[in-house]
N, CA, C and O atoms as a Tripos MOL2 file, in Angstrom:
@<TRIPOS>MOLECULE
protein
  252   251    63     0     0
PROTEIN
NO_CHARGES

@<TRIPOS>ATOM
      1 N           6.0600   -7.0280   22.0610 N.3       1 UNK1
      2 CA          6.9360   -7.3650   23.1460 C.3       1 UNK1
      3 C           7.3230   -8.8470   23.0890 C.2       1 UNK1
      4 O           8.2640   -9.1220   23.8330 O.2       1 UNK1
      5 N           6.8430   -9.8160   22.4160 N.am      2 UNK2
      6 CA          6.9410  -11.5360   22.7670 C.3       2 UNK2
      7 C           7.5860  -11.3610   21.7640 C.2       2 UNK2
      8 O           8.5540  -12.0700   22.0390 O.2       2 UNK2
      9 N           7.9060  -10.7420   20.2940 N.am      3 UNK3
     10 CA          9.1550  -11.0610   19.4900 C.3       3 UNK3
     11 C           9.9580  -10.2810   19.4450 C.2       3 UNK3
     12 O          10.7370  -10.1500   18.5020 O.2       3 UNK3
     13 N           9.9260   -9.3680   20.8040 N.am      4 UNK4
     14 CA         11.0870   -8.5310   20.8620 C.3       4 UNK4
     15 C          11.9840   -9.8670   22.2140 C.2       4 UNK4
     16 O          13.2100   -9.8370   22.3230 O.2       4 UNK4
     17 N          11.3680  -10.5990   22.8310 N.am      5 UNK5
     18 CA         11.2170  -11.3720   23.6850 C.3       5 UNK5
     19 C          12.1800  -12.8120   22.8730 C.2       5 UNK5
     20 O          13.2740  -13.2820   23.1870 O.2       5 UNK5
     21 N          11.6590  -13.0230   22.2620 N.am      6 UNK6
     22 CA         12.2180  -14.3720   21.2630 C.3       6 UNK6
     23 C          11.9740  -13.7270   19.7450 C.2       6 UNK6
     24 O          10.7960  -13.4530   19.5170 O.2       6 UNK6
     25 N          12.7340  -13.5030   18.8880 N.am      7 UNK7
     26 CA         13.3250  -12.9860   18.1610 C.3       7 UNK7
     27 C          13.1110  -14.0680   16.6690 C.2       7 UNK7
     28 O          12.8490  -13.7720   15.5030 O.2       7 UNK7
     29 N          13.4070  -15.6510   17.4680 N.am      8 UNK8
     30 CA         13.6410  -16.5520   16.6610 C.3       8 UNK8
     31 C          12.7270  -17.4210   16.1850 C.2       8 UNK8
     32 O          12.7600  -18.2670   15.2920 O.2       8 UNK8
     33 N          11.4750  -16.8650   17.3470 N.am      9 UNK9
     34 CA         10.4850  -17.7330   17.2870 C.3       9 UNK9
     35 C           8.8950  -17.0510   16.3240 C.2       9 UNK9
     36 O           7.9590  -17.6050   15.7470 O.2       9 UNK9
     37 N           9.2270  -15.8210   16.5400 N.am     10 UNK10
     38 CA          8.3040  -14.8270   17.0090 C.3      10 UNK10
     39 C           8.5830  -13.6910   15.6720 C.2      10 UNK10
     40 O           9.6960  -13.1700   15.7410 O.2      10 UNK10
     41 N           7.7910  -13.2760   14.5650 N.am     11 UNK11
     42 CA          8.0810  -12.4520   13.5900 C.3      11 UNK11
     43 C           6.9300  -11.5570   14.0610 C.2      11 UNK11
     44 O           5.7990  -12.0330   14.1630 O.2      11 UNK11
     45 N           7.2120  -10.1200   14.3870 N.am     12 UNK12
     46 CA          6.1800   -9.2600   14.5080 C.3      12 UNK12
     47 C           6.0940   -8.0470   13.1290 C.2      12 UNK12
     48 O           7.2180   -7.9970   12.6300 O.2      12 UNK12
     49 N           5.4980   -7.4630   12.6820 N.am     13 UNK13
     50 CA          5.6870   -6.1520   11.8840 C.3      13 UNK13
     51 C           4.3690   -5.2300   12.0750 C.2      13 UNK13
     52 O           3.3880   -5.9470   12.2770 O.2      13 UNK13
     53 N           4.1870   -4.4110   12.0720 N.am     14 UNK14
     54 CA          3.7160   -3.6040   12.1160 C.3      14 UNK14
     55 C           3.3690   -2.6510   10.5870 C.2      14 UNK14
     56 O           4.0850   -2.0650    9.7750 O.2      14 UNK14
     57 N           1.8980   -2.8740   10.7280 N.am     15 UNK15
     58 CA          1.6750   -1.9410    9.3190 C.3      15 UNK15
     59 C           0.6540   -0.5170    9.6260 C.2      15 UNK15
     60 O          -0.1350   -0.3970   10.5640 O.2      15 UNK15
     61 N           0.8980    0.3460    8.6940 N.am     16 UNK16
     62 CA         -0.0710    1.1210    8.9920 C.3      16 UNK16
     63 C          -1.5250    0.9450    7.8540 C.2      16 UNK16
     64 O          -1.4100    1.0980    6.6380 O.2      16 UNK16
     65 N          -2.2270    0.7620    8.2220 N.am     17 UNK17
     66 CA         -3.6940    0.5590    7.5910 C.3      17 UNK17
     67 C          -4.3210    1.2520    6.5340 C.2      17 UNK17
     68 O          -5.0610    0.7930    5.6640 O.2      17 UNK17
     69 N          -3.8310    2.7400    6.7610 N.am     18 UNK18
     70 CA         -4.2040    3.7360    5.4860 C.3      18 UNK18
     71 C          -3.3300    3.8140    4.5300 C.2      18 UNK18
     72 O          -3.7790    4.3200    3.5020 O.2      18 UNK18
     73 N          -2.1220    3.4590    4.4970 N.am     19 UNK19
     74 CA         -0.7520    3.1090    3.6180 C.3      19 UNK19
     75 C          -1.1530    2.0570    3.3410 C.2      19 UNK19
     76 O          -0.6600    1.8670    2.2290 O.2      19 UNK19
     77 N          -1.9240    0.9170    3.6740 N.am     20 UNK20
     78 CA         -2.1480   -0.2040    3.1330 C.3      20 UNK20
     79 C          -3.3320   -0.9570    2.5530 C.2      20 UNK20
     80 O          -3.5270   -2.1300    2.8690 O.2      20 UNK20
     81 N          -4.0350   -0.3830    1.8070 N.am     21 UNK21
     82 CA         -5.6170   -0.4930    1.7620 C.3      21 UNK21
     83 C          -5.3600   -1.7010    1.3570 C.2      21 UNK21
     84 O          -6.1340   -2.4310    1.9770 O.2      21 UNK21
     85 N          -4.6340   -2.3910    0.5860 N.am     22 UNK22
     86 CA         -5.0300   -3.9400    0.0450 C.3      22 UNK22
     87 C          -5.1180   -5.1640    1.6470 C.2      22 UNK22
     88 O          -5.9980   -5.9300    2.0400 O.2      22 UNK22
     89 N          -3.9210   -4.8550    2.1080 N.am     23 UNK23
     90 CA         -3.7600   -5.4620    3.6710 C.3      23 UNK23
     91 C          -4.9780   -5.5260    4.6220 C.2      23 UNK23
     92 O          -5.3040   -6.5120    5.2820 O.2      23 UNK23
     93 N          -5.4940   -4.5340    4.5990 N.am     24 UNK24
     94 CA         -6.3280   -3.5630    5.2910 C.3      24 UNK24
     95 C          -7.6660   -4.2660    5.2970 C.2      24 UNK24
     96 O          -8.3180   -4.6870    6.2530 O.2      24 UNK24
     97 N          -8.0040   -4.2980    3.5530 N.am     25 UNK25
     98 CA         -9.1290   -5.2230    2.7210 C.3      25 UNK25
     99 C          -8.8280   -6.6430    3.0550 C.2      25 UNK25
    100 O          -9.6450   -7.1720    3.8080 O.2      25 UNK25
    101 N          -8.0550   -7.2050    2.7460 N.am     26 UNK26
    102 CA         -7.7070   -8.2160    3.4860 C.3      26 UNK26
    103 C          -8.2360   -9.6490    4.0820 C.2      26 UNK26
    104 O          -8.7310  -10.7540    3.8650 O.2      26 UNK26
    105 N          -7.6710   -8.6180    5.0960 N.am     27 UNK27
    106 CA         -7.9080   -9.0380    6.9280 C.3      27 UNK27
    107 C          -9.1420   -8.3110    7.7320 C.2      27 UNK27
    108 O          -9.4900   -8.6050    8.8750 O.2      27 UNK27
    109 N          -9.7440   -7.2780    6.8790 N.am     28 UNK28
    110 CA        -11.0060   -6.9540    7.0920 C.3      28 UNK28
    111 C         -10.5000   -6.2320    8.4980 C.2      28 UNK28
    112 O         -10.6180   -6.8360    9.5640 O.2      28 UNK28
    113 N         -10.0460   -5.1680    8.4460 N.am     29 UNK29
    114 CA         -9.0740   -4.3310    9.4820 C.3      29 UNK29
    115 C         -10.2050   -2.7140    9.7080 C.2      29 UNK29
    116 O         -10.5500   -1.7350    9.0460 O.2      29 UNK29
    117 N         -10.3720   -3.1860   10.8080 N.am     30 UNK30
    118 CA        -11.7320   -2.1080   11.6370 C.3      30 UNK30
    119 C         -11.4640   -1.3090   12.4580 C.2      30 UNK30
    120 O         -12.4310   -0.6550   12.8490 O.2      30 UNK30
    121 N         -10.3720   -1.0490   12.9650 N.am     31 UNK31
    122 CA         -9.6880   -0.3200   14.1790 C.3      31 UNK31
    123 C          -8.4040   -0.9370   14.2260 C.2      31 UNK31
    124 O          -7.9300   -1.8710   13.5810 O.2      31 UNK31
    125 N          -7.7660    0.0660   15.4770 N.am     32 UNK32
    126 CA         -6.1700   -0.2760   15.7430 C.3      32 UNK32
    127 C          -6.3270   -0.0580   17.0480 C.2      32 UNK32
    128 O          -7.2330    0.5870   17.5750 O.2      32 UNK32
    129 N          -5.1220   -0.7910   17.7470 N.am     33 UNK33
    130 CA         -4.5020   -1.7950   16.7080 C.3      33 UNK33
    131 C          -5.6010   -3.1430   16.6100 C.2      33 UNK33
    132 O          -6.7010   -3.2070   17.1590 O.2      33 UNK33
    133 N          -4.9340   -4.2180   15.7170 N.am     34 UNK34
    134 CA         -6.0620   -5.2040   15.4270 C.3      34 UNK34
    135 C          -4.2670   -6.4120   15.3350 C.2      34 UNK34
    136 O          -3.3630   -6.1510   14.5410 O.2      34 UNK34
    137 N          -4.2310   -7.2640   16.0440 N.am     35 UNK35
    138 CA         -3.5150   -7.8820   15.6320 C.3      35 UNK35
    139 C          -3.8030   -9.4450   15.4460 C.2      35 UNK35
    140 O          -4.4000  -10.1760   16.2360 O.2      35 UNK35
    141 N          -3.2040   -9.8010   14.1380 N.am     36 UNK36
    142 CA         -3.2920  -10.7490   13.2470 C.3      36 UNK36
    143 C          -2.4890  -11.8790   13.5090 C.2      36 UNK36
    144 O          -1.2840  -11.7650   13.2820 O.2      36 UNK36
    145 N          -3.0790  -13.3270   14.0970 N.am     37 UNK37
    146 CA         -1.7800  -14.4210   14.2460 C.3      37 UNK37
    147 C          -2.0220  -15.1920   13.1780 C.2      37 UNK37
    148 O          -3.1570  -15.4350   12.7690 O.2      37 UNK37
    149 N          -0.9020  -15.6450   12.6340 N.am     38 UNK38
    150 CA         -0.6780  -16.9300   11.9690 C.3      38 UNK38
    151 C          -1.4770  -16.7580   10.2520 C.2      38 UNK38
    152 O          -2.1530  -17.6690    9.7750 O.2      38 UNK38
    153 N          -1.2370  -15.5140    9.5710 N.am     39 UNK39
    154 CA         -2.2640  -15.3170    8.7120 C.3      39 UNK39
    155 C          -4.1240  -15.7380    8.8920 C.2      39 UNK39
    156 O          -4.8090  -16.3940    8.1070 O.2      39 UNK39
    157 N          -4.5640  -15.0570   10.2590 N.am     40 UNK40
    158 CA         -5.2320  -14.9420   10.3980 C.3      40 UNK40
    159 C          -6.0670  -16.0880   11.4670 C.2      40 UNK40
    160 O          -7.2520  -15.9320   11.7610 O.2      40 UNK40
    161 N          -5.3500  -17.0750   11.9010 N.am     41 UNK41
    162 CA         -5.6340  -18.0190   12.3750 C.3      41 UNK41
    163 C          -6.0280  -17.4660   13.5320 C.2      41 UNK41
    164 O          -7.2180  -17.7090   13.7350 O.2      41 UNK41
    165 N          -5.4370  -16.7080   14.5280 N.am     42 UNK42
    166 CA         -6.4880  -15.6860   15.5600 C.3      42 UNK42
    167 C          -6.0500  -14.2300   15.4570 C.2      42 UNK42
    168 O          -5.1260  -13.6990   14.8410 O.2      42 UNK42
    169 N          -7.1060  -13.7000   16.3360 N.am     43 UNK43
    170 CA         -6.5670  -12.1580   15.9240 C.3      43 UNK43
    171 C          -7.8300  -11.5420   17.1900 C.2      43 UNK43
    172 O          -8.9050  -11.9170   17.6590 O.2      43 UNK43
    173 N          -6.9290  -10.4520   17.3220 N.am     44 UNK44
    174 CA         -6.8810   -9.6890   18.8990 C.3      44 UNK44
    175 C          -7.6020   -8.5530   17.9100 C.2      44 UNK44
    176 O          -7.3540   -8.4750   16.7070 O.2      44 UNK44
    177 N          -8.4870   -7.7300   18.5840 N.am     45 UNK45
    178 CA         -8.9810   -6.4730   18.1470 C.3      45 UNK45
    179 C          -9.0490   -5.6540   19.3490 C.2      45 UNK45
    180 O          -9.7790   -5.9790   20.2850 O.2      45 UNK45
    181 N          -8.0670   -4.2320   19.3760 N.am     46 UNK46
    182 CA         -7.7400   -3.4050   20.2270 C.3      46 UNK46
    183 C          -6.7860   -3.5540   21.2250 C.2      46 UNK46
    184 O          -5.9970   -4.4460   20.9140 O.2      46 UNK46
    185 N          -6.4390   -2.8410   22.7230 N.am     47 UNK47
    186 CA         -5.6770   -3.0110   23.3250 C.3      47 UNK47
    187 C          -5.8510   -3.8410   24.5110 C.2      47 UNK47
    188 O          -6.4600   -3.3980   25.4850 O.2      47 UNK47
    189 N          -5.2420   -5.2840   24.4930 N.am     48 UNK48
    190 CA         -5.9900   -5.7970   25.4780 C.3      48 UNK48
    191 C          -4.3060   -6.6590   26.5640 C.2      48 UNK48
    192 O          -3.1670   -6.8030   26.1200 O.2      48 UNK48
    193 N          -4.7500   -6.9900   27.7730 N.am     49 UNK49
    194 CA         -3.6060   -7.2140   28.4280 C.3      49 UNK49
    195 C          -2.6860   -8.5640   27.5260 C.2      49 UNK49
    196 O          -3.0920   -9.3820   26.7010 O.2      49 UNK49
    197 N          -1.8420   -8.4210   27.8940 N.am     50 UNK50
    198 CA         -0.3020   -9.3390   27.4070 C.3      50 UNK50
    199 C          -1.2750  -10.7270   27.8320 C.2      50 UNK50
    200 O          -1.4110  -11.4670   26.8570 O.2      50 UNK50
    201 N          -1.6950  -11.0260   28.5840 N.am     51 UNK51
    202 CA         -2.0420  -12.4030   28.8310 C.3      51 UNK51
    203 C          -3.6680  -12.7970   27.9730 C.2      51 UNK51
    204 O          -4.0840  -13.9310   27.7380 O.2      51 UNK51
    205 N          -4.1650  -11.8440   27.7270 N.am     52 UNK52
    206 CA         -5.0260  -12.1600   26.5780 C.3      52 UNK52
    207 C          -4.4810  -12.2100   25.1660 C.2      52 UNK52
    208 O          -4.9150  -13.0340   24.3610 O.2      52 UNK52
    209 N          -3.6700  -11.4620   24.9000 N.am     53 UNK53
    210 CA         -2.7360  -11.7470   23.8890 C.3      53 UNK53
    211 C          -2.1230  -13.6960   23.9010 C.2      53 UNK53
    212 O          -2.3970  -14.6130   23.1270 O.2      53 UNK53
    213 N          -1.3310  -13.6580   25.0140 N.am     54 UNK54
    214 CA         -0.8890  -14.8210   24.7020 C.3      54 UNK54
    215 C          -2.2590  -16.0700   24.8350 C.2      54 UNK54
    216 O          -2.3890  -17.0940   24.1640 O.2      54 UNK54
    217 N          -2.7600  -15.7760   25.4520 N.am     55 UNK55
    218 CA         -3.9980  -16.8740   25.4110 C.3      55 UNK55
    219 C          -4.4760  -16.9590   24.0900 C.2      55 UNK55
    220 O          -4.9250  -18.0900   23.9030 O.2      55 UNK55
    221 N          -4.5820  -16.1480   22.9650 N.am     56 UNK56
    222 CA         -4.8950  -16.3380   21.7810 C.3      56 UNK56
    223 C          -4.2160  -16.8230   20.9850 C.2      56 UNK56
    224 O          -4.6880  -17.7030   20.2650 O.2      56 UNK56
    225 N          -2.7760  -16.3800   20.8380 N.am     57 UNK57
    226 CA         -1.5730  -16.9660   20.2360 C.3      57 UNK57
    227 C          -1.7700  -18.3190   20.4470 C.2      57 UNK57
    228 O          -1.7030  -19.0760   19.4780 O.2      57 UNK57
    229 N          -2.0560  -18.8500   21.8180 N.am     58 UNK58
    230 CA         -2.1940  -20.2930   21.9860 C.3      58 UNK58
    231 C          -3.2690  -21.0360   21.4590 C.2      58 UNK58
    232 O          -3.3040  -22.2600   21.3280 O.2      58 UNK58
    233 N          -3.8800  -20.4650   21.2520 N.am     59 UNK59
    234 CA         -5.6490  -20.9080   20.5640 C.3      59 UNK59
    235 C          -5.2800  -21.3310   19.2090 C.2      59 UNK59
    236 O          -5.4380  -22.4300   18.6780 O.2      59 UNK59
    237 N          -4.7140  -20.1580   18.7090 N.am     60 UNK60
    238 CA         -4.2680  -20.1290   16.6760 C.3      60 UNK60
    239 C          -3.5800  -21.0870   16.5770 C.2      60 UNK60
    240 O          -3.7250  -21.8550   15.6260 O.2      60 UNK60
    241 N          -2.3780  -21.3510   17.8200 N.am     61 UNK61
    242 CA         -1.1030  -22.3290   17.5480 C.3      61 UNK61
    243 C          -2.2120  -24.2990   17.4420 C.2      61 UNK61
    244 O          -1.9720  -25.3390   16.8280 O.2      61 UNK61
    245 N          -2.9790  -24.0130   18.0840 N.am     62 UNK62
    246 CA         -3.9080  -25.6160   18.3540 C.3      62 UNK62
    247 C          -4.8540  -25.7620   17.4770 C.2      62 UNK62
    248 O          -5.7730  -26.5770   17.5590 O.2      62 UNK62
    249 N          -4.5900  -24.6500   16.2310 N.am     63 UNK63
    250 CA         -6.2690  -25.3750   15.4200 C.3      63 UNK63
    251 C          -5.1160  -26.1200   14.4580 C.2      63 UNK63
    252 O          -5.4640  -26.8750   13.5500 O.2      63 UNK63
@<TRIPOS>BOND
     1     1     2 1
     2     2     3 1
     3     3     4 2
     4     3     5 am
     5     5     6 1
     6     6     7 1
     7     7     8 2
     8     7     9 am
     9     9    10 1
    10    10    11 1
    11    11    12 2
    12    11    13 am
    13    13    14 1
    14    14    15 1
    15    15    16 2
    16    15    17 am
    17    17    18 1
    18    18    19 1
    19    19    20 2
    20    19    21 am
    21    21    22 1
    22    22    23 1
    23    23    24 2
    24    23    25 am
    25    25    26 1
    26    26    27 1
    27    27    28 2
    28    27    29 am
    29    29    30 1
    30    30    31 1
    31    31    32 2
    32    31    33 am
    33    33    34 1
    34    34    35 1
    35    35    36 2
    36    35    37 am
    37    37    38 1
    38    38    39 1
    39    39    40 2
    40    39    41 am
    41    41    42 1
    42    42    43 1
    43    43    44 2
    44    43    45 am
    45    45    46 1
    46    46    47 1
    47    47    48 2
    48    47    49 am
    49    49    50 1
    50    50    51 1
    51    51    52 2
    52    51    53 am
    53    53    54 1
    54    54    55 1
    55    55    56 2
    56    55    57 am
    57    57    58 1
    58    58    59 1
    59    59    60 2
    60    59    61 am
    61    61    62 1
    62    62    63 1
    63    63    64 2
    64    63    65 am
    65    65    66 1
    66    66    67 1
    67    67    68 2
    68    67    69 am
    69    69    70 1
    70    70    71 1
    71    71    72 2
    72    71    73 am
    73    73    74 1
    74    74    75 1
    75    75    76 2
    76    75    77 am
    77    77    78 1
    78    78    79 1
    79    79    80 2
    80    79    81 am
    81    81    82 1
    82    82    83 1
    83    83    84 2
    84    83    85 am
    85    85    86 1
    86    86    87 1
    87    87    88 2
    88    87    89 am
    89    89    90 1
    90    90    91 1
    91    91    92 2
    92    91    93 am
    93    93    94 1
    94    94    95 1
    95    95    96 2
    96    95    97 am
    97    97    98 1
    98    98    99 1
    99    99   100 2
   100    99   101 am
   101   101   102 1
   102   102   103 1
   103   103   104 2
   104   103   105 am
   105   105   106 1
   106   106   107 1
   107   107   108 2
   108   107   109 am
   109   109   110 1
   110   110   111 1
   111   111   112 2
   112   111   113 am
   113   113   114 1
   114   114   115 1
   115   115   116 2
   116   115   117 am
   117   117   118 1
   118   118   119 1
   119   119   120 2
   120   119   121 am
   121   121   122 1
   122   122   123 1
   123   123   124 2
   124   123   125 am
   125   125   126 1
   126   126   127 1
   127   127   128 2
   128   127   129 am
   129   129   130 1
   130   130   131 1
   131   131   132 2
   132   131   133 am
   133   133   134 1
   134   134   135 1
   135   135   136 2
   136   135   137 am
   137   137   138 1
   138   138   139 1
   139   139   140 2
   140   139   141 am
   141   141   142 1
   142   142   143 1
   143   143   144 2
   144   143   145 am
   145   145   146 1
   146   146   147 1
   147   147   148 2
   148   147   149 am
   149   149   150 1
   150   150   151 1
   151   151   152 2
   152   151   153 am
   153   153   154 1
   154   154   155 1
   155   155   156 2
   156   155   157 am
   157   157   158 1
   158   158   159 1
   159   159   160 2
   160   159   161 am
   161   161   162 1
   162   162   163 1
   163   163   164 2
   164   163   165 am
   165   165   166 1
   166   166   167 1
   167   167   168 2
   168   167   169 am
   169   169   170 1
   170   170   171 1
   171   171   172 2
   172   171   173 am
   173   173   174 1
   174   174   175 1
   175   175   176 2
   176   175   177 am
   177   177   178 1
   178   178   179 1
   179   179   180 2
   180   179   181 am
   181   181   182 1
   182   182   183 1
   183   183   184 2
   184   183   185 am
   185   185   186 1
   186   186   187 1
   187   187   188 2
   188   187   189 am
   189   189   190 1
   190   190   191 1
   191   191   192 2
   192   191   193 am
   193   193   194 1
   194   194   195 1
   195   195   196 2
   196   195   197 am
   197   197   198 1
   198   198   199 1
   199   199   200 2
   200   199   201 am
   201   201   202 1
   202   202   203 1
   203   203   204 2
   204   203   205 am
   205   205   206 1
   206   206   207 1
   207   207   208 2
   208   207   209 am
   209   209   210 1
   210   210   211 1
   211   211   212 2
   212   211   213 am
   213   213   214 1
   214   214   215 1
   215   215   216 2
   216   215   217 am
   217   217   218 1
   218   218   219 1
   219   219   220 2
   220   219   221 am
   221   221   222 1
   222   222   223 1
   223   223   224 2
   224   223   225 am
   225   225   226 1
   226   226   227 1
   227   227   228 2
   228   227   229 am
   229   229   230 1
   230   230   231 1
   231   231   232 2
   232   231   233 am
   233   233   234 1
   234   234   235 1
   235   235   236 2
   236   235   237 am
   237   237   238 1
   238   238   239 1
   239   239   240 2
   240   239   241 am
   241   241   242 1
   242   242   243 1
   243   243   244 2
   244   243   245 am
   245   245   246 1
   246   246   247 1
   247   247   248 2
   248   247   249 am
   249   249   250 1
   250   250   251 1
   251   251   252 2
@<TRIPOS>SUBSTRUCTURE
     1 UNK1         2 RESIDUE 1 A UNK
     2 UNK2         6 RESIDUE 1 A UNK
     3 UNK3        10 RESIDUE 1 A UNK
     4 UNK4        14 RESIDUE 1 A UNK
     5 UNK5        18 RESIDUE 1 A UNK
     6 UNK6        22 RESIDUE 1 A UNK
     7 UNK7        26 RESIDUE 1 A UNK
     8 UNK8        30 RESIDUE 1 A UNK
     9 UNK9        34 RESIDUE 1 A UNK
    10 UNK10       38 RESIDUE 1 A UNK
    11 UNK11       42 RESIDUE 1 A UNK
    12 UNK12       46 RESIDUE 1 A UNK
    13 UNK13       50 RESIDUE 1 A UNK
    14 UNK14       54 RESIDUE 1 A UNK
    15 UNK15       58 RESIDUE 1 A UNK
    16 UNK16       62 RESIDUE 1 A UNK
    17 UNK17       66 RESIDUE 1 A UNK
    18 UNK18       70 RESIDUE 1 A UNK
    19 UNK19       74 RESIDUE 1 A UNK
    20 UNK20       78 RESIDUE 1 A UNK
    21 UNK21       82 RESIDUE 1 A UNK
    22 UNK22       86 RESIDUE 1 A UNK
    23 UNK23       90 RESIDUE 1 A UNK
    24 UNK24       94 RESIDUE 1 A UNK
    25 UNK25       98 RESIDUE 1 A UNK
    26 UNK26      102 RESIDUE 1 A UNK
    27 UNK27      106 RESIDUE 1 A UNK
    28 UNK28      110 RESIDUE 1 A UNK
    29 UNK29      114 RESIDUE 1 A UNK
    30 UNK30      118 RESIDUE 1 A UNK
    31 UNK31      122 RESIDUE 1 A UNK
    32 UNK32      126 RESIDUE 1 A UNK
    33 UNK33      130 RESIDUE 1 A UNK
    34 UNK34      134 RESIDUE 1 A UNK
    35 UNK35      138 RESIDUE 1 A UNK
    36 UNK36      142 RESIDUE 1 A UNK
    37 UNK37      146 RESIDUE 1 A UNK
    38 UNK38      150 RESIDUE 1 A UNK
    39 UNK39      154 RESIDUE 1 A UNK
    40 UNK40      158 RESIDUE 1 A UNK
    41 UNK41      162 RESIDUE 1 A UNK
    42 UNK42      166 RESIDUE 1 A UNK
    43 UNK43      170 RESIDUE 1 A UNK
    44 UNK44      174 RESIDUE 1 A UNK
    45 UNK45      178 RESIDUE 1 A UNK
    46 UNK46      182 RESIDUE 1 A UNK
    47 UNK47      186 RESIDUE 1 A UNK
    48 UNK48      190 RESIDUE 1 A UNK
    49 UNK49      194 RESIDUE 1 A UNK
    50 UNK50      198 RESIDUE 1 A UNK
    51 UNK51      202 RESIDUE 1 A UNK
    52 UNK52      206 RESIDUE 1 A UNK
    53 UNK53      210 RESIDUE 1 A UNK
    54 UNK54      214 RESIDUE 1 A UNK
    55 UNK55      218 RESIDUE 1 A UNK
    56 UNK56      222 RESIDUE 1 A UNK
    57 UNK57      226 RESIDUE 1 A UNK
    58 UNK58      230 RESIDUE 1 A UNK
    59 UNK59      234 RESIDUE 1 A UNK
    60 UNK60      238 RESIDUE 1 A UNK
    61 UNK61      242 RESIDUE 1 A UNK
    62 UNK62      246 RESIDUE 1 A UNK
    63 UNK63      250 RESIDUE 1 A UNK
């Protein structure tokens, strides 16, 4: 939703995990969804509210 939101700022994609075993291996990918910021700089595991989302995004953006 935040790069459907800003478009310009914001690159989202979506992979599927069993189509992707190298990805998968990785990022060390344990469940879904699991999402990944900044090549790994933070990362969300499961479904959690929009504002824990962005609180992390902000964490990855400050190291």
């Amino acid at each position: 939703m935040f790069a459907m939101e800003n478009p310009e700022m914001i690159l989202a994609e979506g992979v599927e995990a069993m189509e992707f075993a190298e990805l998968s291996e990785k990022y060390h990918i344990s469940g879904v969804p699991d999402t990944i910021i900044n090549d790994a700089a933070g990362r969300v595991v499961g479904a959690v509210p929009e504002i824990n989302l962005l609180a992390e995004i902000q964490r990855a953006m400050n190291k």
